[in-house]
MIDOKE-841909 format. One line per 4 residues: number of its first residue (from 1); for each residue x, y, z of C-alpha. Coordinates in nm, 4 decimals. Example, Ala and Ser with C-alpha at 12.3 -4.5 7.8 and 13.67 -1.06 7.14 Angstrom:
% MIDOKE-841909
1	1.2300:-0.4500:0.7800 ~ 1.3670:-0.1060:0.7140;
% end
This chain:
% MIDOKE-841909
1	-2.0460:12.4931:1.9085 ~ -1.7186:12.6041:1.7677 ~ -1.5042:12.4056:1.4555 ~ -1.1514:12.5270:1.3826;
5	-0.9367:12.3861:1.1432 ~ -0.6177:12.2497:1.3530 ~ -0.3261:12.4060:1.2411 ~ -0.2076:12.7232:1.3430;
9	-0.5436:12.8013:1.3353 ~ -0.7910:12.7708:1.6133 ~ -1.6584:12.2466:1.1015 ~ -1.3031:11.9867:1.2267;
13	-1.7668:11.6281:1.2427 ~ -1.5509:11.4407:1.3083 ~ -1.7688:11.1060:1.2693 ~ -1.7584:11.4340:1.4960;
17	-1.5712:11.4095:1.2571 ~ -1.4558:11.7886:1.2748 ~ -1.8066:11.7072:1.0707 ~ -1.4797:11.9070:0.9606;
21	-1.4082:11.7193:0.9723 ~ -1.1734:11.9736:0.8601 ~ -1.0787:12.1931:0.9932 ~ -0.8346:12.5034:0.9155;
25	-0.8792:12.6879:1.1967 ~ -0.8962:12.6574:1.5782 ~ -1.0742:12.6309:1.8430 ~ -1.3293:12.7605:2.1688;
29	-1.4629:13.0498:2.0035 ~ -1.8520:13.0225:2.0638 ~ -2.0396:13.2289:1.8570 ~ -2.1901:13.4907:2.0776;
33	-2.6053:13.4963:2.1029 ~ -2.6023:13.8469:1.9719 ~ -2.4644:13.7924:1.6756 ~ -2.6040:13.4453:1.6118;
37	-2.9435:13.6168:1.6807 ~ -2.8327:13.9125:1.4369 ~ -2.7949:13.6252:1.1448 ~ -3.0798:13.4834:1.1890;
41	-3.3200:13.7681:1.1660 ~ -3.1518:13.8647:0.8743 ~ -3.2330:13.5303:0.7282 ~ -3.5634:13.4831:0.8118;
45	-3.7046:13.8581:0.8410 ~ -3.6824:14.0737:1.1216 ~ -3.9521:14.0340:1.4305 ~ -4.2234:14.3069:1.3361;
49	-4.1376:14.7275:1.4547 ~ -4.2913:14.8338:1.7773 ~ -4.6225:14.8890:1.7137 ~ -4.7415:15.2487:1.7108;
53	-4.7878:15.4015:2.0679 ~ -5.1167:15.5524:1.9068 ~ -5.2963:15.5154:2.2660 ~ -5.2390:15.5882:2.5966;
57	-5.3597:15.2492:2.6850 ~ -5.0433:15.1019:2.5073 ~ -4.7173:15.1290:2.7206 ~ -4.3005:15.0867:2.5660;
61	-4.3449:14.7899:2.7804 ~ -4.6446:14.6577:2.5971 ~ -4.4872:14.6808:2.2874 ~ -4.1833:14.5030:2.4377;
65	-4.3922:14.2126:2.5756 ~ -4.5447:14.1714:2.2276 ~ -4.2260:14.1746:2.0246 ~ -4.0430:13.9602:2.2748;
69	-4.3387:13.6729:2.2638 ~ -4.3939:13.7511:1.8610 ~ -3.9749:13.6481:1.8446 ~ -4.0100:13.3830:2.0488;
73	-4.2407:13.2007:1.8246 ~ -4.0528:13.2743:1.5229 ~ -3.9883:12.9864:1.2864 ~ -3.5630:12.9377:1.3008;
77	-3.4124:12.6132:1.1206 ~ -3.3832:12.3139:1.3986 ~ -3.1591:12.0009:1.4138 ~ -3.3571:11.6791:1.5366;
81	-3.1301:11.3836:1.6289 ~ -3.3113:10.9968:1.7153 ~ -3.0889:10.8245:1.9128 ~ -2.8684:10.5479:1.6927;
85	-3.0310:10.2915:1.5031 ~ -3.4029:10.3704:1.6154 ~ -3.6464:10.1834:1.4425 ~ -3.8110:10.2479:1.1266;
89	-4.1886:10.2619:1.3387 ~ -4.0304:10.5415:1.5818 ~ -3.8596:10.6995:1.3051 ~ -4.1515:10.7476:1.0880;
93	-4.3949:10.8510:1.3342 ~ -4.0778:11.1172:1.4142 ~ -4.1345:11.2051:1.0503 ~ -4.4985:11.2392:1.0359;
97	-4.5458:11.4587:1.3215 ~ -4.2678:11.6666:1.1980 ~ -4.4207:11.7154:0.8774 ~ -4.6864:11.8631:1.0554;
101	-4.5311:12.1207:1.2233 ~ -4.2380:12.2313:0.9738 ~ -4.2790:12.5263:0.8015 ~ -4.3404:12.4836:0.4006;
105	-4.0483:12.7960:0.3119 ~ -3.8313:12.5378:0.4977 ~ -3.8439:12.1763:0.3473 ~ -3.7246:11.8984:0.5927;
109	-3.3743:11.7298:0.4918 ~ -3.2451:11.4114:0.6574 ~ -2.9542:11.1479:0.6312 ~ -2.9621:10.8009:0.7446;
113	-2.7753:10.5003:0.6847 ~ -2.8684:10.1378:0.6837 ~ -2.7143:9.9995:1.0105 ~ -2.7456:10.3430:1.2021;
117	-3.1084:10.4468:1.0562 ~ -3.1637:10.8243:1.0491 ~ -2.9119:11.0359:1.1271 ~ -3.0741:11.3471:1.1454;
121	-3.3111:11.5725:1.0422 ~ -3.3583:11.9680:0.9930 ~ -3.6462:12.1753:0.9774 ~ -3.7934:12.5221:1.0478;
125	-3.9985:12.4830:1.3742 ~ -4.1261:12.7649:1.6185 ~ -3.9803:12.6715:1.9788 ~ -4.3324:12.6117:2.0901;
129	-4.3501:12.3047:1.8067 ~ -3.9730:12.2134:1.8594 ~ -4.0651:12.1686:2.2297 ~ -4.3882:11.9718:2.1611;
133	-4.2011:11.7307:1.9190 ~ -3.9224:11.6639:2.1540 ~ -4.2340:11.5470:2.4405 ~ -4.4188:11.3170:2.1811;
137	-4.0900:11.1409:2.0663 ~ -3.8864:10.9215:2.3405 ~ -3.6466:10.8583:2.0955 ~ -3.5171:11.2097:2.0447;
141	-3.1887:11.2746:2.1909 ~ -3.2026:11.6496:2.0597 ~ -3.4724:11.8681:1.9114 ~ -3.2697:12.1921:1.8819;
145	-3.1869:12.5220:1.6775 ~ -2.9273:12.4358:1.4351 ~ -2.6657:12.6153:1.5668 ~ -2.3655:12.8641:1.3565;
149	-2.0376:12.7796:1.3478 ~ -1.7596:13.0105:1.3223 ~ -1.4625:12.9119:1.1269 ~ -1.2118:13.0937:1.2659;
153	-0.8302:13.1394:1.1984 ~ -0.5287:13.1287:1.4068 ~ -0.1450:13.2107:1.3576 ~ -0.0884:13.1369:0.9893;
157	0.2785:13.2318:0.8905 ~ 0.2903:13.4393:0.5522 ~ 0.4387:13.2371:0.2606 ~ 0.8159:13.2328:0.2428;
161	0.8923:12.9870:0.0196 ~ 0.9602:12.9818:-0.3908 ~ 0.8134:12.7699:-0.6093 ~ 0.9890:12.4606:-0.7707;
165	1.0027:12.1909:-1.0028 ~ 0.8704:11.8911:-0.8873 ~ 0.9953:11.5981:-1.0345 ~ 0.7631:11.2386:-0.9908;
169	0.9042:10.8876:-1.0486 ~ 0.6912:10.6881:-1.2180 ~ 0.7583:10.3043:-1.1943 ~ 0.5439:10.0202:-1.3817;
173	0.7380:9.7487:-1.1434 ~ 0.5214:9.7164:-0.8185 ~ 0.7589:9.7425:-0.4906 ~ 1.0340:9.9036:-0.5932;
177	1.1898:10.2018:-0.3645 ~ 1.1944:10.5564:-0.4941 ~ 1.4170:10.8061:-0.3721 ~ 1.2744:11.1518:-0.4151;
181	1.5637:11.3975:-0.3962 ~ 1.3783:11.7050:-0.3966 ~ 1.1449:11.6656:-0.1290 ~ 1.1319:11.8987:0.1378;
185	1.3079:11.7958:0.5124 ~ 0.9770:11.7752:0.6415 ~ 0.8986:11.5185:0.4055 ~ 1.2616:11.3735:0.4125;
189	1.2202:11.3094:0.7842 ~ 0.9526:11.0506:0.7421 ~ 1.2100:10.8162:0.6013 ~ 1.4845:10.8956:0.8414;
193	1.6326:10.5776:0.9134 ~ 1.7072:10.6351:1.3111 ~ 1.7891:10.9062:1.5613 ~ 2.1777:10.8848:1.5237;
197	2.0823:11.0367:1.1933 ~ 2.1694:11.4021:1.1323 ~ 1.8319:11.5584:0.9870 ~ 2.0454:11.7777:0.7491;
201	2.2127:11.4674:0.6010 ~ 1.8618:11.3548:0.4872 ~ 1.9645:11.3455:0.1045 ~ 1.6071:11.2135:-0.0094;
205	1.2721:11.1174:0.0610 ~ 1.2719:10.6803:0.0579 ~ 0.9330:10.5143:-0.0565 ~ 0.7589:10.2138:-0.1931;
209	0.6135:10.2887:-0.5538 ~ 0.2866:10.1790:-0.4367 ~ 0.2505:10.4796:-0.2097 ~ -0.1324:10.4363:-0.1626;
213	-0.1951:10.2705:-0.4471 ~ -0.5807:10.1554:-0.4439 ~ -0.6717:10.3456:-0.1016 ~ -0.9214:10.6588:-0.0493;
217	-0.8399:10.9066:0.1188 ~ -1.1294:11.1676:0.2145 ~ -0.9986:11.5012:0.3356 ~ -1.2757:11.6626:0.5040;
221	-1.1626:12.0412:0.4822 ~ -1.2252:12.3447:0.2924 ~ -1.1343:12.2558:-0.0893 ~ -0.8140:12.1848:-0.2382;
225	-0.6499:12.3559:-0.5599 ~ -0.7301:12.2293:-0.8232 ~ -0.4654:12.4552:-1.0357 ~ -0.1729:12.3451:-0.8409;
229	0.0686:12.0765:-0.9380 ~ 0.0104:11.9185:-0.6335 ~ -0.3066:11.7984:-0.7876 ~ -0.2703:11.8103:-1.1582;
233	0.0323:11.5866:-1.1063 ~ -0.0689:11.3707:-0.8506 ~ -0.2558:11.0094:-1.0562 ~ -0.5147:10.9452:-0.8427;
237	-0.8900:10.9249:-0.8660 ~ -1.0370:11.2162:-0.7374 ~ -1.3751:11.3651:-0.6770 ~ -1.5583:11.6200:-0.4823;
241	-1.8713:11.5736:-0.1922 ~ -2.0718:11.9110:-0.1019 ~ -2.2393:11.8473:0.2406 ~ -2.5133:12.0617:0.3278;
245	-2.9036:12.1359:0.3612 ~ -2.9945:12.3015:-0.0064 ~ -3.2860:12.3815:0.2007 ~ -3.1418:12.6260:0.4581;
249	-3.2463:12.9915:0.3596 ~ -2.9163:13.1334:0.5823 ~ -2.6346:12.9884:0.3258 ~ -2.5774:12.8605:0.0100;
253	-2.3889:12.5334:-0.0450 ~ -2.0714:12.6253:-0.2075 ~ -2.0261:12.3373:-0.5085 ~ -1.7015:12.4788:-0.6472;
257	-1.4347:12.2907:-0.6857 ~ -1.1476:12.5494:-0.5113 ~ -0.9972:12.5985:-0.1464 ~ -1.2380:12.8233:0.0219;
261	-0.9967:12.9236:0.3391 ~ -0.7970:13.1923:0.3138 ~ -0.5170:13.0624:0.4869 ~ -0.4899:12.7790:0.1936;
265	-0.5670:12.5249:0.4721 ~ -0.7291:12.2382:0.2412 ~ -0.4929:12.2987:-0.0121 ~ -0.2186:12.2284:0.2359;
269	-0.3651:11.9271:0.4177 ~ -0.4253:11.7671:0.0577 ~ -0.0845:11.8210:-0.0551 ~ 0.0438:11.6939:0.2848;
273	-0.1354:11.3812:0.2623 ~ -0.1616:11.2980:-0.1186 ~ 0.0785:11.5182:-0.2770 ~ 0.3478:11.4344:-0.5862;
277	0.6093:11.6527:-0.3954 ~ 0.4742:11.6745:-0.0367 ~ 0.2299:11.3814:-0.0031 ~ 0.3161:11.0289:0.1604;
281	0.0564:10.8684:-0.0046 ~ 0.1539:11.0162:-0.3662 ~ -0.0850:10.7557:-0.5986 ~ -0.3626:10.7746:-0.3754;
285	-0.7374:10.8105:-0.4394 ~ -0.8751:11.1478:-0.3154 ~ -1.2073:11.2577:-0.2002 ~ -1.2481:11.5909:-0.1119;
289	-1.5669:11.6246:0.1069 ~ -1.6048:12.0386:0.1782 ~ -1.7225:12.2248:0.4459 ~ -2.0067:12.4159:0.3800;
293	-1.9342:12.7561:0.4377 ~ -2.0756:13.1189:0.4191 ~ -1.9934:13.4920:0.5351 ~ -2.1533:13.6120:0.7530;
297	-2.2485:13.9721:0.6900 ~ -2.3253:14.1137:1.0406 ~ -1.9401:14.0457:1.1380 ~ -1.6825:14.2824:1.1928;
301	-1.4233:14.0621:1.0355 ~ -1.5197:14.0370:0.6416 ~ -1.3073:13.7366:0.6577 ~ -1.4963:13.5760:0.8739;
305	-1.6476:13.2405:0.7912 ~ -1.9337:13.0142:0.9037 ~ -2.0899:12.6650:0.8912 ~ -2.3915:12.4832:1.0587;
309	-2.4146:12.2067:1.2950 ~ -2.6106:12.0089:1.0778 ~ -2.3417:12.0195:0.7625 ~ -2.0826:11.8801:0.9585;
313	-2.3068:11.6117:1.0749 ~ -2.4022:11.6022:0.6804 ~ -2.0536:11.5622:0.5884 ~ -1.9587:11.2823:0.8025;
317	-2.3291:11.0794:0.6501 ~ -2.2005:11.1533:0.3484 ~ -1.8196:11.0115:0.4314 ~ -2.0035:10.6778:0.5461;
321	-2.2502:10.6396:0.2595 ~ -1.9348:10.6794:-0.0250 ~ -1.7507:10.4309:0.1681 ~ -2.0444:10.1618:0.1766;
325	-2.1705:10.2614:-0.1450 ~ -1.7629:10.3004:-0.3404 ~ -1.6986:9.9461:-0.1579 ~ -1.4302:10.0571:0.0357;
329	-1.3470:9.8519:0.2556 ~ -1.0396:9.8382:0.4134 ~ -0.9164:10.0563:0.1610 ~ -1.0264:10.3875:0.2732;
333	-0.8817:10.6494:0.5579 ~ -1.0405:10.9495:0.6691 ~ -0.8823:11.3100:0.7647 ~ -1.0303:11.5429:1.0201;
337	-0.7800:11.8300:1.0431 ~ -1.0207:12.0183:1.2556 ~ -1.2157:12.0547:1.5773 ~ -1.5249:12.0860:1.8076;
341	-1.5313:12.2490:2.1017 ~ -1.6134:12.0182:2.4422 ~ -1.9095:12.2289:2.5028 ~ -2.1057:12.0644:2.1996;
345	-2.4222:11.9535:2.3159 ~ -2.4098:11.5876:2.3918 ~ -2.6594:11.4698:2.1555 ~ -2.4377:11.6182:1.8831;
349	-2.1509:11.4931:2.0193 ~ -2.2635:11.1344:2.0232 ~ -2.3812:11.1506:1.6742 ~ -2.0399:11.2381:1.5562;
353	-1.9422:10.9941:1.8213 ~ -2.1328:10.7050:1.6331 ~ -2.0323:10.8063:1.2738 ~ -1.6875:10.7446:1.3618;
357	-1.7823:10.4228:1.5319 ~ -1.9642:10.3083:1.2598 ~ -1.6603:10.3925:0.9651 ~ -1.4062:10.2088:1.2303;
361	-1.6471:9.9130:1.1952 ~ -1.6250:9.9291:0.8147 ~ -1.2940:9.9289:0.8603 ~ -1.1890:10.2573:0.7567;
365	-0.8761:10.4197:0.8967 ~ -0.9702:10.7597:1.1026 ~ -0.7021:11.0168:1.1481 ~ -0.7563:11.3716:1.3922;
369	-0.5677:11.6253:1.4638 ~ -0.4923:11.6856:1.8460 ~ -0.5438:12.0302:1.8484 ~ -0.3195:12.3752:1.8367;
373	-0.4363:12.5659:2.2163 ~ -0.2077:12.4837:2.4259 ~ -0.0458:12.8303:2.5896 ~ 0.3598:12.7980:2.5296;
377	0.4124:13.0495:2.8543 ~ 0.1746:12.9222:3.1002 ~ 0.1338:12.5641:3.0140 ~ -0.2220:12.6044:2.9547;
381	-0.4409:12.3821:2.7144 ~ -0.1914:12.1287:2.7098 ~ -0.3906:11.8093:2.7215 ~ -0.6233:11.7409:2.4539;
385	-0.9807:11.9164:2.5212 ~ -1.1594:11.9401:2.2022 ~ -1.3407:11.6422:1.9209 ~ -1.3002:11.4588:1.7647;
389	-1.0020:11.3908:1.9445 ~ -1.1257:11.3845:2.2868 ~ -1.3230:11.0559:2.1599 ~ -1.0055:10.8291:2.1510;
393	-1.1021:10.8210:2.5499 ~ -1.2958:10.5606:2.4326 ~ -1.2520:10.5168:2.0708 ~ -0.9369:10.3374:2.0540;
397	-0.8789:10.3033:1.7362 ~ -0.9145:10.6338:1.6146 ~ -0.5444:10.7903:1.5687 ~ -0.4786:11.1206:1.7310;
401	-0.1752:11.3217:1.6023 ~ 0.0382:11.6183:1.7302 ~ 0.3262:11.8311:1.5454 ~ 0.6841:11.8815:1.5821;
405	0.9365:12.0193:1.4388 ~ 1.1532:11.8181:1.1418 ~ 1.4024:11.7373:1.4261 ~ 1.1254:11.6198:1.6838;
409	1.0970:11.8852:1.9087 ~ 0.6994:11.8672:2.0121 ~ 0.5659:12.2023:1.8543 ~ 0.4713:12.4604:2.1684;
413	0.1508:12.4870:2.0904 ~ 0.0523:12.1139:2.0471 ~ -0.2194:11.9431:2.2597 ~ -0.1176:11.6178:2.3894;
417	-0.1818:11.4240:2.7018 ~ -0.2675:11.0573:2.7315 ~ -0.4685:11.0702:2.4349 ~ -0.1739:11.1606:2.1828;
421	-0.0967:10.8909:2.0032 ~ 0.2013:11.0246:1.7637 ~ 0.3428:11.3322:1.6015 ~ 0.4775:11.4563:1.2773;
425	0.6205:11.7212:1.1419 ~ 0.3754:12.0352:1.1556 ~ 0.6153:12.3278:1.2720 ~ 0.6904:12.5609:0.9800;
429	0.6474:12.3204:0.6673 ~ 0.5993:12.4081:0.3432 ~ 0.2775:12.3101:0.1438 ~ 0.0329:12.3665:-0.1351;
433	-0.1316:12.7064:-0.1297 ~ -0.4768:12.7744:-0.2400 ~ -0.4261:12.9479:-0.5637 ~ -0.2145:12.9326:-0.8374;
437	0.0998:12.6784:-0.8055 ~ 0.2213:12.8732:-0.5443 ~ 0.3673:12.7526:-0.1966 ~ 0.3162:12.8840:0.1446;
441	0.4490:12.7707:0.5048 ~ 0.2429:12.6482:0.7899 ~ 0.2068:12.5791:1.1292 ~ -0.0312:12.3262:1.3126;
445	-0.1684:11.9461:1.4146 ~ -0.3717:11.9963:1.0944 ~ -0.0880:11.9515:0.8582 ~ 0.1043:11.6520:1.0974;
449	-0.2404:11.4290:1.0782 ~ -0.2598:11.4764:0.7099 ~ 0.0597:11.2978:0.6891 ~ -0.0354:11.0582:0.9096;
453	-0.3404:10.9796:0.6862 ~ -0.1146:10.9700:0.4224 ~ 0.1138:10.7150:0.6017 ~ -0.2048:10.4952:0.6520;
457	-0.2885:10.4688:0.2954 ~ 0.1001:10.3776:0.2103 ~ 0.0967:10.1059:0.4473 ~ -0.2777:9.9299:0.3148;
461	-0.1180:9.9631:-0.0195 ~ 0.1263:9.7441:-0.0142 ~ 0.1051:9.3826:-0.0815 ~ 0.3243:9.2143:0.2034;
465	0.1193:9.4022:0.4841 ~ -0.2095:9.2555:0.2923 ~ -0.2880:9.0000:0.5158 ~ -0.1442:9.1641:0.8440;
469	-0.3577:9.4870:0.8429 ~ -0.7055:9.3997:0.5865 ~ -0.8778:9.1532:0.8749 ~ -1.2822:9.2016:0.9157;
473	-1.3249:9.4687:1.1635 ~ -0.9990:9.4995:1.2774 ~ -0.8136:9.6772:0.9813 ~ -0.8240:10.0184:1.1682;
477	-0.6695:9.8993:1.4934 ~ -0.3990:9.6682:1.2930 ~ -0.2854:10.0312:1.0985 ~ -0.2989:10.2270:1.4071;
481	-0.0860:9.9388:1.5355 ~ 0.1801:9.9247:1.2422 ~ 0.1755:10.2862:1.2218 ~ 0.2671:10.3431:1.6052;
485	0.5371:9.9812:1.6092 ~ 0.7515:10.1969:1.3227 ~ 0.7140:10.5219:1.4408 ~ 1.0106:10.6396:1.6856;
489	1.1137:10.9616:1.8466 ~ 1.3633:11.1545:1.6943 ~ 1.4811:11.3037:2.0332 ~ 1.5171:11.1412:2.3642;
493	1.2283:11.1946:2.5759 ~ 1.0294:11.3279:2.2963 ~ 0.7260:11.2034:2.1385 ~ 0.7115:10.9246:1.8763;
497	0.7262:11.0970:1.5243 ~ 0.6198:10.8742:1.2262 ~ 0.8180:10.6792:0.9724 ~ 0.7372:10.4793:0.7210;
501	0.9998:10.2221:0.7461 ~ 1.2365:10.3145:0.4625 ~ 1.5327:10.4281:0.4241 ~ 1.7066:10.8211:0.3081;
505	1.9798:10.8370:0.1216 ~ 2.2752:11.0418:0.3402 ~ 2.5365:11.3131:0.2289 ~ 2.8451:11.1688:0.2714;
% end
């Protein structure tokens, strides 16, 4: 299973989702079995040498028929997924007989929730007692090795852009209309008050002072900055969720509070969606729920970096059980600015499939990126083929977002299709980077959906759209609704692009 962050870039959990999620990154490249093998002898010991060819009774192929049945019993960490809301009796016997087989070094970890039961659990099982488990237990959709992820990287543009002031109105008067004059044109083009407008003659970014006022948003990525003044200046709650197994010997769960990608991807998508200077939602709440990653050392590429299956799965449990437990909602909207590849195993793929089910039934607001593969020269990729997006087939309130350019030109390597719901701007923007208060320019569907997200939480915050959008189980279809009645395209023939209903200030 692949996860790539969608921006220029090619885990994305997506409730998937991404589990991820998040991210950065993009997409379809499986982790080969040689290296994924490589990892995990490194992890859990190597298979024992050849034994000594002391006899002439003992042949290379003897020792190879050893070895090969010696690996194939070796203990590796497994994912075992019940199908949704089992019941507690089938669960528990699940548990018992698991107990019984995992391996002590490897201690078994689980999520559930109370209206989907458990989630999932891990634990280190030889194939032999992953097999037998699976036969015993009907209600297992999946009994299998908890697979790597790569995290990999696509075009990332170099940063080209100096650092300035930002300047934040503050207003005690709920309502009013701020005019931010130094936002950038990407931001500018959100309130762009109709096509006969001239982008350049944007003089300001128009919005309501609410601005997300009382919403969450969780960005489930690879950090943020915590350094930058994208965060220090933006009023907001925030705080910090660390998915992962603590049990897993192959990584370490990474509980620092800092943008882990190298290509400042979390950083961006925060400052895109909650940002004082490049944020929509500018007095939102933020959670930042991140991706738990290692390096892994048998790669040629020392920046390469990895998940596991079960921490995106992790993350999105952990995005559900804040929600219920914060009491959130209709006031909370999820980002997953990453991807999964369509070759996921199903069982996985419905469990992400049911997270996301089950947060659009609480009434939380779920926002994906549509992905970043499609082939500018040959046309290829062009329709959406990787989660979570690929689940607004049947999830139809989920909200699926490409990028364009501030004009509204779709962005050539944007997946679309049927299942694109919007775009925003995501060609060449400028954005938070991951250190210091610098800023760097991007490209990718990553950046456009965490505008989107942002959008969401502007419109739940304020009080005339109240009693329009917060309705028992509907308030993710009525903001998918509001957001796509406003949006327009900014070029004939071209994709709707978002707007928030306000209006810029021209140049005369």
């Amino acid at each position: 299973m692949t996860l790539h962050h969608l921006f220029a870039v090619r885990f994305t959990v997506l409730v998937l989702v991404a589990i991820p999620l998040a991210c950065t990154s993009p997409l379809d490249l499986p982790i080969s079995k040689a290296k994924g093998q490589r990892l995990e002898n490194r992890a859990f010991g190597l298979p024992p040498s050849p034994l000594p060819n002391e006899s002439s009774d003992v042949t290379e192929s003897d020792d190879t028929a050893l070895n090969d049945a010696q690996a194939e019993q070796k203990p590796l960490p497994h994912l075992i997924l019940p199908a949704t809301r089992s019941s507690k009796d089938d669960t528990d016997r699940v548990y018992t007989d698991l107990v019984s087989k995992a391996k002590d070094t490897h201690p078994i970890f689980s999520k559930s929730d109370d209206n989907l039961g458990v989630i999932f659990w891990t634990a280190l099982l030889t194939p032999s007692d992953a097999d037998e488990l699976k036969r015993n237990h009907p209600i297992l959709t999946s009994v299998a090795e908890d697979k790597i992820i790569p995290l990999e990287q696509l075009h990332d543009p170099e940063p080209g852009f100096e650092k300035r002031t930002i300047v934040h109105r503050k207003r005690d008067e709920p309502g009013e209309v701020i005019k931010q004059s130094n936002a950038p044109q990407q931001l500018k083009v959100i309130s762009q008050p109709g096509k006969e407008v001239k982008v350049g003659d944007l003089r300001n970014f128009a919005y309501r002072e609410e601005a997300g006022r009382g919403v969450t948003v969780y960005i489930f990525d690879e950090g943020a900055n915590k350094q930058h003044s994208e965060w220090t200046g933006q009023p907001g709650a925030k705080k910090w969720i660390f998915p992962g197994n603590p049990n897993d010997p192959r990584y370490t769960i990474d509980t620092t509070e800092t943008d882990k990608s190298e290509t400042s991807h979390g950083s961006c998508v925060y400052s895109m969606a909650v940002g004082p200077r490049f944020g929509v939602a500018k007095n939102a709440d933020v959670v930042i729920v991140k991706h738990a990653i290692f390096n892994r050392e048998d790669s040629d590429d020392s920046d390469e970096e990895d998940t596991v299956e079960s921490a995106t799965l992790d993350g999105m449990a952990m995005i559900l059980a804040d929600v219920k437990g914060s009491e959130l909602k209709k006031k909370a909207v999820v980002n997953l600015s990453f991807g999964v590849s369509e070759d996921i195993e199903d069982a996985s793929r419905d469990k992400i499939h049911d997270l996301i089910e089950e947060l659009l039934a609480n009434d939380v607001v779920v926002v994906t990126a549509s992905g970043n593969e499609r082939n500018s020269e040959t046309g290829a990729r062009s329709d959406i083929d990787d989660y979570p997006a690929l689940f607004r087939e049947d999830i139809q309130e989920m909200i699926v977002v490409g990028a364009t350019n501030n004009e509204g030109t779709t962005w050539p390597s944007t997946q679309g299709g049927d299942l694109l719901d919007l775009s925003g701007p995501g060609d060449s923007i400028v954005c938070a980077k991951r250190e210091g208060d610098g800023l760097t320019i991007k490209s990718g569907t990553s950046y456009a959906a965490a505008s989107v997200s942002g959008l969401a939480a502007y419109f739940l915050s304020l009080p005339e759209l109240s009693d329009r959008l917060k309705v028992d189980g509907k308030t993710a279809q009525n903001v998918k609704d509001i957001i796509l009645e406003k949006a327009y395209p900014r070029i004939d023939g071209e994709v709707k692009v978002l707007y928030n209903n306000e209006k810029s200030d021209l140049n005369t």
